[in-house]
C-alpha positions as MATLAB code, in Angstrom:
seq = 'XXXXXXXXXXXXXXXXXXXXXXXXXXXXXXXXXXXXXXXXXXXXXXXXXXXXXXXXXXXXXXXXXXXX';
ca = [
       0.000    0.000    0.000;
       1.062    3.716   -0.721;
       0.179    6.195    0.475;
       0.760   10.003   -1.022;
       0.566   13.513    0.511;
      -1.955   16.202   -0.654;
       0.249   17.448   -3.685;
      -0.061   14.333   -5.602;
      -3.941   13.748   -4.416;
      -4.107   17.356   -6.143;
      -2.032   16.634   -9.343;
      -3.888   13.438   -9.708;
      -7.282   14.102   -9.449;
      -6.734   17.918  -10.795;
      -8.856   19.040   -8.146;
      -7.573   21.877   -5.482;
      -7.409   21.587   -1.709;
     -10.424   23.408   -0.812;
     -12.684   21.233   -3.226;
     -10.720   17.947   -1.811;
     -11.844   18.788    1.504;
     -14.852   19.659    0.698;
     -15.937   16.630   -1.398;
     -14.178   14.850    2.242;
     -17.022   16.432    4.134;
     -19.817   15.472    2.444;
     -18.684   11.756    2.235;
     -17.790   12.173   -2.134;
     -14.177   11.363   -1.132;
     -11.821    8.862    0.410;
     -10.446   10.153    3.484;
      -7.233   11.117    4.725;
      -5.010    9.072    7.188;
      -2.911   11.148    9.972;
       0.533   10.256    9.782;
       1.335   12.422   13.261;
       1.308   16.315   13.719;
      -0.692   17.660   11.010;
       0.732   15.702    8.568;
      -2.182   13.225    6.523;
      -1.593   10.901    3.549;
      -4.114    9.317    1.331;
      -4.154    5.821    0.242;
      -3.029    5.682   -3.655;
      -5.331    3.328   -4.513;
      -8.867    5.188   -3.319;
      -7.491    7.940   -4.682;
      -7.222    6.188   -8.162;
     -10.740    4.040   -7.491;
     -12.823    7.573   -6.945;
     -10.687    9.195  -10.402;
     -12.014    5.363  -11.940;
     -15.594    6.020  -10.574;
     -15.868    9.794  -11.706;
     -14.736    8.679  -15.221;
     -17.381    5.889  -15.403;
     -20.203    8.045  -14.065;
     -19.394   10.463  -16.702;
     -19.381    7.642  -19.349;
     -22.316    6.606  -17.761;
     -24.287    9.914  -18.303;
     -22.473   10.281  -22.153;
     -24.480    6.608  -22.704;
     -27.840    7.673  -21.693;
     -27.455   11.142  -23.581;
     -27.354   13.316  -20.797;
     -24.722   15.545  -18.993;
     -27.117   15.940  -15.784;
];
C-alpha cells in the first residue's frame, strides 16, 4: 500500500485543496489518514478508485445522452 501527501492527491485528481476537503465532508471522497502532527496521507489506490468512478459516471451519463 502507498500512500501520497496532498500534492499528488491534487495533481492526480486535478482538483484543489479546498474542493478535496470539501468533497471529504460530504462523504464524495476517500479520506485522509494522519501520519502524526498535522501531517495526513491518502491511500493511492482510493485515490485512483474515486478518479475510476468519476470517469465511469461520466461515461455513464455520455451513454444515456445526458450531462445531468
Amino acid at each position: 500500500m502507498r500512500l501520497i501527501r496532498l500534492q499528488e492527491v491534487m495533481e492526480t485528481t486535478g482538483l484543489s485543496r479546498s474542493c478535496i476537503y470539501k468533497y471529504i465532508n460530504a462523504g464524495k471522497f476517500p479520506r485522509n489518514v494522519p501520519l502524526g502532527g498535522s501531517a495526513v496521507a491518502w491511500v493511492e489506490s482510493e485515490v485512483q478508485e474515486w478518479v475510476q468512478e468519476a470517469v465511469a459516471a461520466r461515461d455513464d451519463m455520455l451513454v444515456c445522452g445526458s450531462y445531468v
